[in-house]
C-alpha positions as MATLAB code, in Angstrom:
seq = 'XXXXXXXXXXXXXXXXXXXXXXXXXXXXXXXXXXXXXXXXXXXXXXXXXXXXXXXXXXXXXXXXXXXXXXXXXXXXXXXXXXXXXXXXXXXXXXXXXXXXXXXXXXXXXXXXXXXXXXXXXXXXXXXXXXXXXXXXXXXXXXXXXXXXXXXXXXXXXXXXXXXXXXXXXXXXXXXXXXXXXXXXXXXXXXXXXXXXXXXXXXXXX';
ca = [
       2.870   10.098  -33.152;
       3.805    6.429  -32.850;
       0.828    4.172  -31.671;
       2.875    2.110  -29.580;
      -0.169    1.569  -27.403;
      -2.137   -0.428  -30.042;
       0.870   -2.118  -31.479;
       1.617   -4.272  -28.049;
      -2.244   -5.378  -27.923;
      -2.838   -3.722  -24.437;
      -3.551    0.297  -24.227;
      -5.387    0.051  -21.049;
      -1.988   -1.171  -19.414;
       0.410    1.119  -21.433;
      -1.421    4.279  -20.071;
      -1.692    2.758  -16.813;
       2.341    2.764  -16.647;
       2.545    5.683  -18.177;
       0.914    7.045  -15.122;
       2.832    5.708  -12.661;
       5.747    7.088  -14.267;
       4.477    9.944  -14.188;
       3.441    9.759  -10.869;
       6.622    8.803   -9.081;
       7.731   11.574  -11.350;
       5.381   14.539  -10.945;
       3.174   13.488   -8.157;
      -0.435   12.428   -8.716;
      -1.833   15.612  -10.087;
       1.616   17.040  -11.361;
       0.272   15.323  -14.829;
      -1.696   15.361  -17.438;
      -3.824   12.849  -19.734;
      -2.790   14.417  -22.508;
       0.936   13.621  -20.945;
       0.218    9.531  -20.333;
      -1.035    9.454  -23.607;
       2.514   10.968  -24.893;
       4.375    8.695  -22.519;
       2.408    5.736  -23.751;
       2.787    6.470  -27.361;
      -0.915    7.450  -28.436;
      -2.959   10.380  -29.031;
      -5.028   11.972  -26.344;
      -8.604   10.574  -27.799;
      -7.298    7.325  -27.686;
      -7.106    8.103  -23.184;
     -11.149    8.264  -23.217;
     -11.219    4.975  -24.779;
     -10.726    3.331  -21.441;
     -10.474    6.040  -18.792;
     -13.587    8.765  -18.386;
     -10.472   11.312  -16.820;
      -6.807   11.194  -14.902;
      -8.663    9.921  -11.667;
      -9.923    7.154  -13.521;
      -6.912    6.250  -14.716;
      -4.821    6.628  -11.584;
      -7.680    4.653   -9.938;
      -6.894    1.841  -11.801;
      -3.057    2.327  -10.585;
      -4.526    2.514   -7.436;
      -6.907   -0.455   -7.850;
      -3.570   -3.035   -9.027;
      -1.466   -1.720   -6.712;
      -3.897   -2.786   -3.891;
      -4.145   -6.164   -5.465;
      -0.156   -6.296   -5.353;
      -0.128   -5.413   -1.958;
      -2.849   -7.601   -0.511;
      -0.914  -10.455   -1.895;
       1.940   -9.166   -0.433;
       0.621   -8.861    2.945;
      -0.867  -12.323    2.749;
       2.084  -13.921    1.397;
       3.969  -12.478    4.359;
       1.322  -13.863    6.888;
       1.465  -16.971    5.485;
       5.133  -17.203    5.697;
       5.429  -16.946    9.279;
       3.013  -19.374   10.485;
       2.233  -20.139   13.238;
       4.080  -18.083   15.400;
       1.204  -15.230   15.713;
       3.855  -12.759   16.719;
       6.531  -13.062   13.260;
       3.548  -13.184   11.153;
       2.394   -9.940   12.361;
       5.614   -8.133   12.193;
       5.856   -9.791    8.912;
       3.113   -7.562    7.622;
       4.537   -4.717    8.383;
       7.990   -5.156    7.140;
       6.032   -6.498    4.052;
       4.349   -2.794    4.137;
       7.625   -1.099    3.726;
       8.651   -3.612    1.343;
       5.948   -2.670   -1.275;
       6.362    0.864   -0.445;
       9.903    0.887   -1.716;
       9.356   -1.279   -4.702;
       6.036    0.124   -6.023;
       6.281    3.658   -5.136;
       4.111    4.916   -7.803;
       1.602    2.597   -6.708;
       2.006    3.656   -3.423;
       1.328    7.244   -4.074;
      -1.623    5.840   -6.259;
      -3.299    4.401   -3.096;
      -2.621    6.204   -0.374;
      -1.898   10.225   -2.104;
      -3.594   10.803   -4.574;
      -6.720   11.783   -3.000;
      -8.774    8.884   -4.415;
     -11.043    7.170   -2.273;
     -11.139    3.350   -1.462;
     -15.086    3.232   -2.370;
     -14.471    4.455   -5.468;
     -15.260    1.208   -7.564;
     -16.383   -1.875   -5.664;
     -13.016   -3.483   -6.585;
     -10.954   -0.713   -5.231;
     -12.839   -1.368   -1.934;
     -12.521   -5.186   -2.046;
      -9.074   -5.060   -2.469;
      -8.445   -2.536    0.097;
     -10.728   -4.823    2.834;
      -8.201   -7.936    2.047;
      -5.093   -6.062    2.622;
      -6.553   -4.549    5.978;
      -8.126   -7.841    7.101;
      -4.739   -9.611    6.494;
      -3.311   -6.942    9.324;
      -6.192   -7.316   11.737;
      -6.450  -11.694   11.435;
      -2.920  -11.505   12.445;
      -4.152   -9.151   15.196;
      -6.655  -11.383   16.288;
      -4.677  -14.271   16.311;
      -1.823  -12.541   18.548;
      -4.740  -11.306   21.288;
      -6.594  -14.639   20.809;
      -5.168  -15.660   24.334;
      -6.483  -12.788   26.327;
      -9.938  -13.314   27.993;
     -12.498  -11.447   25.596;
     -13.116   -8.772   28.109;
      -9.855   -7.474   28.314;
      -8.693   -8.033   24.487;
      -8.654   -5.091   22.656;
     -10.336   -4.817   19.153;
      -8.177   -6.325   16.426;
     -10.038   -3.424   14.172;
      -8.396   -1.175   16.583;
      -4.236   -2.778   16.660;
      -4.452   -3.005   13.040;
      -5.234    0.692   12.462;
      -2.911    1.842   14.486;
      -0.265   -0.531   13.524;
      -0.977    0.757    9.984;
      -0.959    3.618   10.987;
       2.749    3.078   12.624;
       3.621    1.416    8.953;
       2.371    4.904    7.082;
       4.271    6.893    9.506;
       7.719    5.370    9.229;
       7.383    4.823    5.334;
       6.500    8.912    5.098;
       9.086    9.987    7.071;
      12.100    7.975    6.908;
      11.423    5.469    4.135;
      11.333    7.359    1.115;
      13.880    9.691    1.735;
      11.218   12.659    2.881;
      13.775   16.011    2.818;
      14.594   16.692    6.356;
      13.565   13.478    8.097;
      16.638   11.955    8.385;
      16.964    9.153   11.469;
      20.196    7.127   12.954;
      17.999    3.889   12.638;
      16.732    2.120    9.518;
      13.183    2.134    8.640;
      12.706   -1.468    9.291;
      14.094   -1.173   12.891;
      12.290    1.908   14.105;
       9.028    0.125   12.922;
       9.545   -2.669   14.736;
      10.442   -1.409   17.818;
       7.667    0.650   17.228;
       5.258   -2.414   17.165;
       7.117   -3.864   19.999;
       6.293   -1.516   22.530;
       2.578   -1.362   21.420;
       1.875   -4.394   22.006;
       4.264   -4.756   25.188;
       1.837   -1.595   26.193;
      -1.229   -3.967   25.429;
      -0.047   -6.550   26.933;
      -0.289   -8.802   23.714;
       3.264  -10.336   23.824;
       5.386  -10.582   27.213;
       7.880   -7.879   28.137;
      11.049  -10.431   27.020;
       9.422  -10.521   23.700;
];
């Protein structure tokens, strides 16, 4: 079997990619190590070299594709400064943006059954995509007195929740979940008339 794996200096990445081949291919347990390491060009032993099993090594899919994605988010934040209210429906268009472009990565972090605690980075990462969502959430209730401003922990789950939903469903071409509107415009009318219902932007907005 060619050792493609050692000849380009990086094995760790070349079974990582393998994976996520796989992975938008089979699903994330549709595959075995024994099928990265034939994808990547190496022998099975050479897997346990770097990864203890497949959830290790989807983990680490997992782990970059959070680090993609909480760039993402924050890039999109950052974009749309200072009005409060682009910048957080910049995150979630950025949302289905990464969902469409990295959907083995996606799967990796949010199907595969592997848990955000699962190495400290995994859950760092995770944290600074989730805080991007619920700064900009802060930011767009900052001008409602404190005891009647909902908790930004709160809008942010359930706007990520919204994101999830709509990428599921209508984003990634789900059999039998067809819809007359695009993705991005159900989401954010979606948003809209949360935060209409929260009172967080006027009713013109």
């Amino acid at each position: 079997m060619s050792k493609r794996g050692y000849h380009h200096g990086n094995l760790r990445q070349a079974l990582v990619d393998a994976a996520l081949t796989l992975i938008e291919e089979k699903g994330p347990t549709g595959f075995t190590l024994s099928e990265a390491a034939k994808q990547a060009g190496v022998t099975p032993a050479a897997v346990y070299r770097h990864f203890g099993g497949r959830e290790d090594l989807i983990a680490e899919a997992a782990r970059q594709g959070y680090e993609m994605f909480a760039d993402l988010m924050e890039y999109a934040y950052t974009k749309s400064q200072p009005s409060a209210l682009a910048s957080f429906e910049a995150t979630g268009r950025a949302y289905l943006a990464f969902a469409r472009k990295y959907p083995g990565h996606y799967v990796a972090m949010f199907e595969s059954g592997i848990s955000v605690n699962r190495t400290p980075d995994l859950a760092l990462l995770s944290g600074r995509a989730l805080g991007t969502l619920e700064r900009a959430a802060a930011e767009l209730s900052a001008h409602i007195p404190p005891d009647r401003r909902p908790p930004s922990q709160m809008v942010s789950a359930h706007i990520w929740a919204m994101c999830h939903g709509v990428v599921e469903l209508f984003a990634r071409g789900s059999p039998g979940t067809k819809s007359p509107f695009p993705p991005e415009e159900l989401l954010e009318s979606g948003i809209g008339i949360y935060l209409r219902g929260l009172g967080l932007v006027p009713p013109d907005r």
